[in-house]
SENU-334442 format. One record per residue: residue in one letter; x, y, z of N, C-alpha, C in turn. Coordinates in steps of 0.1 Angstrom, whole numbers, plus 5000, padded with zeros to 4 digits. Atoms other than C-alpha are relative to their C-alpha. Example, Ala and Ser with C-alpha at 12.3 -4.5 7.8 and 13.67 -1.06 7.14 Angstrom:
BEGIN
A500949885000512349555078500950125000
S499149895000513749895071499250115008
//
This chain:
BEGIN
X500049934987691340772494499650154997
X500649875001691241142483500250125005
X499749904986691241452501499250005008
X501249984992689341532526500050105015
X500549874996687841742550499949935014
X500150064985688341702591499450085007
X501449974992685641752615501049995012
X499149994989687541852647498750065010
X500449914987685541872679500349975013
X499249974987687441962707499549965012
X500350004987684841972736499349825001
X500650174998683541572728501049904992
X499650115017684441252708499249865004
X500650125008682441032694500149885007
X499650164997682240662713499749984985
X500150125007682440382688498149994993
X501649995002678440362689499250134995
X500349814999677940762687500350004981
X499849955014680040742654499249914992
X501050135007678040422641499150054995
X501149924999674740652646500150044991
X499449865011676240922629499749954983
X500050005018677340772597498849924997
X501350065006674140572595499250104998
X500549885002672540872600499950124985
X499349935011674241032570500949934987
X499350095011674740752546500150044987
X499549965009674840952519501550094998
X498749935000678341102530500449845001
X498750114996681540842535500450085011
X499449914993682940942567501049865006
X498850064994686640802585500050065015
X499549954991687940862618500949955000
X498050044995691640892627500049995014
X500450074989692540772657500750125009
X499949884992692841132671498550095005
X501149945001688841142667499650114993
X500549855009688741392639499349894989
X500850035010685841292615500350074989
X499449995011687241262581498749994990
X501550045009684041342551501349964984
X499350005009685641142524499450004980
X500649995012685141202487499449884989
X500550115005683541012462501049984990
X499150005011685640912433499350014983
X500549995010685740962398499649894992
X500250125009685040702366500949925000
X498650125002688640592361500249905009
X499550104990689540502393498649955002
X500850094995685740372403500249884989
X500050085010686240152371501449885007
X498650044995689940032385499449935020
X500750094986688339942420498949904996
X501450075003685139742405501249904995
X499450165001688039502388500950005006
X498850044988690339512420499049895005
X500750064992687439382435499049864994
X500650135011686539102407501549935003
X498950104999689838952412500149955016
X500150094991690038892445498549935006
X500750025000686538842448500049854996
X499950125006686838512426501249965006
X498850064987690138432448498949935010
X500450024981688238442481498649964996
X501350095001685038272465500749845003
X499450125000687537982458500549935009
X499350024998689837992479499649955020
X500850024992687338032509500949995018
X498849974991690438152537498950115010
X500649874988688238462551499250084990
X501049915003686038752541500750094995
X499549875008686439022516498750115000
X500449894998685239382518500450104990
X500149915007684639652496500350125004
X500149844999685340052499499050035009
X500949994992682140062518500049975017
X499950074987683039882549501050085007
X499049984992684740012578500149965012
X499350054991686839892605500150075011
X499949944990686940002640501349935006
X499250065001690339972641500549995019
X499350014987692739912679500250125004
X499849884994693840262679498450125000
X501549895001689840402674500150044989
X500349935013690440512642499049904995
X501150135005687540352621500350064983
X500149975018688540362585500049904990
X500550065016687940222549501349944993
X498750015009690240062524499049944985
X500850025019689239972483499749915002
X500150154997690039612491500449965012
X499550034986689939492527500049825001
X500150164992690239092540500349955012
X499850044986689938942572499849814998
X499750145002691138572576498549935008
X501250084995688338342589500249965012
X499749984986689838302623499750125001
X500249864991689738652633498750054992
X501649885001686238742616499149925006
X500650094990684938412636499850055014
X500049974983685938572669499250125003
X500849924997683538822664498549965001
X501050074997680238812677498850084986
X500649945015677038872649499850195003
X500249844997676639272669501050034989
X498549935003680439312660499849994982
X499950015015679839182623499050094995
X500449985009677439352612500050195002
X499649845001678039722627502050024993
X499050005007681739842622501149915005
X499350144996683939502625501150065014
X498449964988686639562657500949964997
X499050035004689039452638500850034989
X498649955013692339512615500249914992
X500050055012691839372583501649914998
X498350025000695039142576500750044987
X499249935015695439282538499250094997
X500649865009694239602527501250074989
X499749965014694639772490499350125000
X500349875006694540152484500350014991
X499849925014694140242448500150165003
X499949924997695340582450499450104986
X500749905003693040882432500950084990
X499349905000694041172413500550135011
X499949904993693541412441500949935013
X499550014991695341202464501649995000
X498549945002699341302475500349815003
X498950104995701741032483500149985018
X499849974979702741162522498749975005
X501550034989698841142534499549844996
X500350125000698540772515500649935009
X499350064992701440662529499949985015
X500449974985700940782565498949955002
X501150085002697540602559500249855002
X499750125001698940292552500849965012
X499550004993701640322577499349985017
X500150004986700140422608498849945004
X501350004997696340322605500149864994
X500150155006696639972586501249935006
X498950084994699839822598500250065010
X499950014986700340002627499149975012
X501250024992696739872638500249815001
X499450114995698539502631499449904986
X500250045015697539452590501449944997
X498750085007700139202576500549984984
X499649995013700139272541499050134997
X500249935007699339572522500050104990
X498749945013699739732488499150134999
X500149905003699340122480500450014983
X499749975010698740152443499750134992
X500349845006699140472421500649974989
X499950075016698140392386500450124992
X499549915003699240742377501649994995
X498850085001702940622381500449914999
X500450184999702140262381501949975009
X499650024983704140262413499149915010
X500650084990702840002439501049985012
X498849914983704540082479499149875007
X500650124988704039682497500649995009
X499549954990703939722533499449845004
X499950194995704639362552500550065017
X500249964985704439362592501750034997
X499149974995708139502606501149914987
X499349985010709639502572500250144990
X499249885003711439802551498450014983
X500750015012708539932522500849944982
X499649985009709039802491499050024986
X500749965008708439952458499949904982
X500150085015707539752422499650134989
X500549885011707439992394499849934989
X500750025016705439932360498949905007
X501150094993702139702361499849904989
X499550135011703739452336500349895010
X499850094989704039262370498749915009
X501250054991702139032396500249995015
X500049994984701839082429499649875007
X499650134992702238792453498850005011
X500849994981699338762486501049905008
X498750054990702538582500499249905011
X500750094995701138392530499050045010
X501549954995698438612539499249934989
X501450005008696138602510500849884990
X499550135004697338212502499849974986
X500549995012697538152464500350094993
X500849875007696238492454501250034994
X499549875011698338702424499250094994
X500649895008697239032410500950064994
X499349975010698239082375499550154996
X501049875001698439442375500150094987
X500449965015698539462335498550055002
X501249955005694739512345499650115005
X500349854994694939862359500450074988
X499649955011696839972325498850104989
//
């Protein structure tokens, strides 16, 4: 995620379409919107963590080849989520019902929908309070049913499950469950070590 830098303008905001433009326009930035319409320029990341995202995204990748439940998405993709915010996650998935009910416009600009599992690897530069509130209010409060906040710094992992209490797993001598979203799936997260 990272830090980042918010574009606030007061006297407009951005439709849906407007910001689509935009970031196509400027695809050499990353850009978010919160769902207050402040355009977020987000950073690019370093070796470690792009190295730690490239095998997030080999495990479940080979999951959801197999396993063939719904669609997986990369850091690259973003979601135009319920509240307008349109933002990113490392690892996103949308079950195969809800990426069906989209028409090919919707698929191939920014999806209208809330991912049902998203995965933040959390950065050096990024705090705790701005992930969390991330996770909280823009992924599950947009109606995400599983998702894990990892910070390989502490090897702390913070899983947020619909209208349940966060909970935390500490060390990455463990395996994480996709419970009965992401059917099957474990991530043994010996491989972030």
């Amino acid at each position: 995620m990272g830090q980042y830098v918010a574009l606030k303008y007061d006297r407009f905001r951005l439709s849906d379409d407007e910001f689509y433009d935009f970031c196509t326009q400027n695809d050499s930035l990353k850009f978010e919107r919160d769902a207050k319409g402040n355009i977020l320029i987000m950073p690019n990341t370093g070796g470690i963590t792009g190295n730690l995202k490239f095998e997030l995204n080999i495990e479940f990748g080979i999951w959801n080849r197999q396993a063939k439940l719904g669609k997986g998405f990369d850091s690259s993709t973003t979601f135009r989520l319920p509240s307008s915010a349109a933002r990113s996650a490392d690892v996103a998935w949308v079950n195969n019902e809800n990426w069906n009910q989209l028409d090919l416009a919707q698929q191939t600009k920014f999806p209208p929908v809330c991912p049902d599992f998203v995965l933040e690897l959390m950065s050096t530069t990024d705090n705790l309070k701005d992930s969390t509130k991330k996770m909280e209010e823009e992924w599950m409060g947009n109606g995400c049913k599983l998702a894990w906040l990892i910070n390989p710094k502490t090897q702390k992992t913070y899983i947020f499950r619909e209208n349940k209490e966060v909970e935390i797993v500490v060390g990455f001598d463990q395996k994480l469950s996709g419970e009965n979203v992401l059917v099957g799936f474990e991530l043994d997260l010996s491989i972030l070590k």
